[in-house]
MARSE-140964 format. One record per residue (C-alpha): residue number from 1; chain; y, z, x. Coordinates in steps of 0.02 Angstrom, whole numbers. Layout:
residues N
   num   chaine        y        z        x
   NUM        A        Y        Z        X
...
END
This chain:
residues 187
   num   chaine        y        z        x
     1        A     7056     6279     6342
     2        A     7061     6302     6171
     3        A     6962     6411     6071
     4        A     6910     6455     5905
     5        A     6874     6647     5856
     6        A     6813     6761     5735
     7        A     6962     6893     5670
     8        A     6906     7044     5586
     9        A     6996     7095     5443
    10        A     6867     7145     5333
    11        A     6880     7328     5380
    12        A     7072     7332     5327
    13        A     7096     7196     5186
    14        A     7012     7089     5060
    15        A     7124     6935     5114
    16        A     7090     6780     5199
    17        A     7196     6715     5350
    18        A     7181     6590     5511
    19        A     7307     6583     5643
    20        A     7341     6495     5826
    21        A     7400     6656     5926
    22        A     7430     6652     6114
    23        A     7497     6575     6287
    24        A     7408     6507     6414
    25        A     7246     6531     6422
    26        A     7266     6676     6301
    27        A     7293     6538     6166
    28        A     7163     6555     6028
    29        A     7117     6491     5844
    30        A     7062     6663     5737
    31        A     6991     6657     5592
    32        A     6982     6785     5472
    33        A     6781     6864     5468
    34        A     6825     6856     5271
    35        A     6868     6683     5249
    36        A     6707     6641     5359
    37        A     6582     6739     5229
    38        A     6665     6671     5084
    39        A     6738     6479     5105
    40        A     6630     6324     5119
    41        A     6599     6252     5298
    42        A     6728     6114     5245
    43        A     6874     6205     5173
    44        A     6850     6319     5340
    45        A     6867     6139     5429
    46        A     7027     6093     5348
    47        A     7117     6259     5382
    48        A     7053     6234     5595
    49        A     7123     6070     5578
    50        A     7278     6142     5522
    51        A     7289     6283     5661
    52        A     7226     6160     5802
    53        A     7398     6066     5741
    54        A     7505     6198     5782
    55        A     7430     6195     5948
    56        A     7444     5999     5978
    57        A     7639     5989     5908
    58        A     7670     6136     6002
    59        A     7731     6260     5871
    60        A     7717     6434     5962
    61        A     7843     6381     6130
    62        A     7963     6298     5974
    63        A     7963     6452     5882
    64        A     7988     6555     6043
    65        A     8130     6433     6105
    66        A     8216     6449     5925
    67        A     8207     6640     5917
    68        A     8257     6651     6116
    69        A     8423     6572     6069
    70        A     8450     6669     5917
    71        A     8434     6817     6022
    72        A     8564     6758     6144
    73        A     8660     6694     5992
    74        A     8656     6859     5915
    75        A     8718     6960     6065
    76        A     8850     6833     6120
    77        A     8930     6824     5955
    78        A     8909     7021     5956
    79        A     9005     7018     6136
    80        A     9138     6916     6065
    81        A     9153     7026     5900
    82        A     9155     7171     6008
    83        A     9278     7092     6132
    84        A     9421     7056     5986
    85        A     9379     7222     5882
    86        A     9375     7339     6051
    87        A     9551     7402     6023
    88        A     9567     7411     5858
    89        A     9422     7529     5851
    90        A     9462     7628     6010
    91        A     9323     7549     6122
    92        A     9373     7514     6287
    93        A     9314     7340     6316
    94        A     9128     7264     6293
    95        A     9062     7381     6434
    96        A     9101     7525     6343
    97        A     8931     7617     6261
    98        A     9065     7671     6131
    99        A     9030     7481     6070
   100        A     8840     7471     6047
   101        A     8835     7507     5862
   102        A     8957     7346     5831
   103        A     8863     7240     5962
   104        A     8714     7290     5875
   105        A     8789     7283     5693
   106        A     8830     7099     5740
   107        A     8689     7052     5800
   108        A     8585     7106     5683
   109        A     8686     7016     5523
   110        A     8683     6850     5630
   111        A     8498     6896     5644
   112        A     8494     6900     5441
   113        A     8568     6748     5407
   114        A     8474     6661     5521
   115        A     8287     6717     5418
   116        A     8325     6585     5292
   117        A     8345     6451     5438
   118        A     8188     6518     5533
   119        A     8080     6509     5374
   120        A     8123     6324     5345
   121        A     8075     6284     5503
   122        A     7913     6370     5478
   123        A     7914     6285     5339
   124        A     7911     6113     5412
   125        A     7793     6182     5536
   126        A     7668     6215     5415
   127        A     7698     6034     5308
   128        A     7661     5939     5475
   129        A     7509     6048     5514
   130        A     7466     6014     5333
   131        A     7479     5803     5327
   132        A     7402     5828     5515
   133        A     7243     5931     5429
   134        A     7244     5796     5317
   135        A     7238     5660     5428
   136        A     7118     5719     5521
   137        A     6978     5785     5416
   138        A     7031     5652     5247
   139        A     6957     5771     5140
   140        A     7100     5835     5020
   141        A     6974     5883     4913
   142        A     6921     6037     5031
   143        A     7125     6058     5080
   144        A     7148     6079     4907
   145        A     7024     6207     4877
   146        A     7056     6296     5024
   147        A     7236     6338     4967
   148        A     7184     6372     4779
   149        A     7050     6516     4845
   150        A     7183     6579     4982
   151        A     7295     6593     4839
   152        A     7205     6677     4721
   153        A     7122     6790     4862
   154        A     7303     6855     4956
   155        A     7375     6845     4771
   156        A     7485     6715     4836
   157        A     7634     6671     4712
   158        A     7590     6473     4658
   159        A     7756     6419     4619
   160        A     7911     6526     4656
   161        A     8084     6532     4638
   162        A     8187     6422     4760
   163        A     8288     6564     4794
   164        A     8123     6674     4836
   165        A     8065     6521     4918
   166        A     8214     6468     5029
   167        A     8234     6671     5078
   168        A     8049     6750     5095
   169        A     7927     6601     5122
   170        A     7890     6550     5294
   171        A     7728     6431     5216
   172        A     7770     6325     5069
   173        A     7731     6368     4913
   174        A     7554     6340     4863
   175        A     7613     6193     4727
   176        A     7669     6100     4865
   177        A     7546     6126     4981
   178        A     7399     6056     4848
   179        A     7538     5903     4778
   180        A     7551     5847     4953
   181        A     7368     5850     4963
   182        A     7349     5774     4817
   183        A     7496     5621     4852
   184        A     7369     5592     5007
   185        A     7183     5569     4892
   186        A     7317     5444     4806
   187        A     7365     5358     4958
END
């Protein structure tokens, strides 16, 4: 069973946050103790509806699927990098410890380029969670306002670079967010 909980962050930050965290029956909505004293009962609606959708399209086993075969990734293509460098650097074979820092120099840089890829799936995470928020509460109105204070409160960048966007954003960028919600009051 789902549930929905208070998160206390008020003794380490000023921001705002809800999340869907844990398997099983560990599996739990939080909710920031901040964003509870300060946002209105329906822009605290509109963000639940947009953590409970995580939970229905079953973001948290797709995001450990993706980054359990990134891992695997990683180390095979560090196995095979290992395997055709081994005598050319004086290692033995892939069994050798001799090896580790290439395995885990490989690894890693696969690792790297594979942030970008991660953070647009977040990315489209988060727009379905959004439209499903939407959907489910029709009140843009609060949606909106609920991503203008989260903004301003976690000093949130509103519109960023693509670049910035496409390499350290795992959300999209606030401008979206409220244009998407806005598209919908237009719908």
């Amino acid at each position: 069973m789902l549930g929905a909980y208070e998160w206390g962050l008020s003794d380490k930050t000023r921001k705002a946050n809800a999340a869907l965290a844990g398997l099983g029956a560990t599996r739990r909505i939080l909710v920031s103790d901040t964003m509870l004293a300060q946002y209105s009962d329906e822009e605290i609606e509109v963000v639940l509806a947009h953590e409970l959708a995580h939970h229905v399209h079953g973001d948290i086993w797709k995001g450990i699927v993706f980054e359990s075969a990134l891992i695997v990734g990683g180390f095979y293509l560090g196995s095979r990098v290992l395997a055709w460098w081994s005598q050319a650097l004086g290692v033995r074979g892939v069994t050798d410890v001799a090896g580790l820092p290439l395995l885990l120099l490989t690894a890693g840089a696969l690792s790297l380029a594979m942030v970008p890829v991660a953070h647009a799936m977040s990315r489209a995470h988060e727009r379905s969670a959004d439209r499903f928020a939407l959907d489910l509460t029709r009140n843009p109105a609060a949606f909106i306002s609920a991503m203008r204070r989260l903004g301003a409160q976690n000093l949130a960048e509103e519109d960023p670079s693509p670049l910035v966007q496409w390499l350290f954003y795992s959300h999209p960028p606030l401008r979206e967010r409220i244009e998407a919600a806005q598209a919908f009051s237009n719908r």
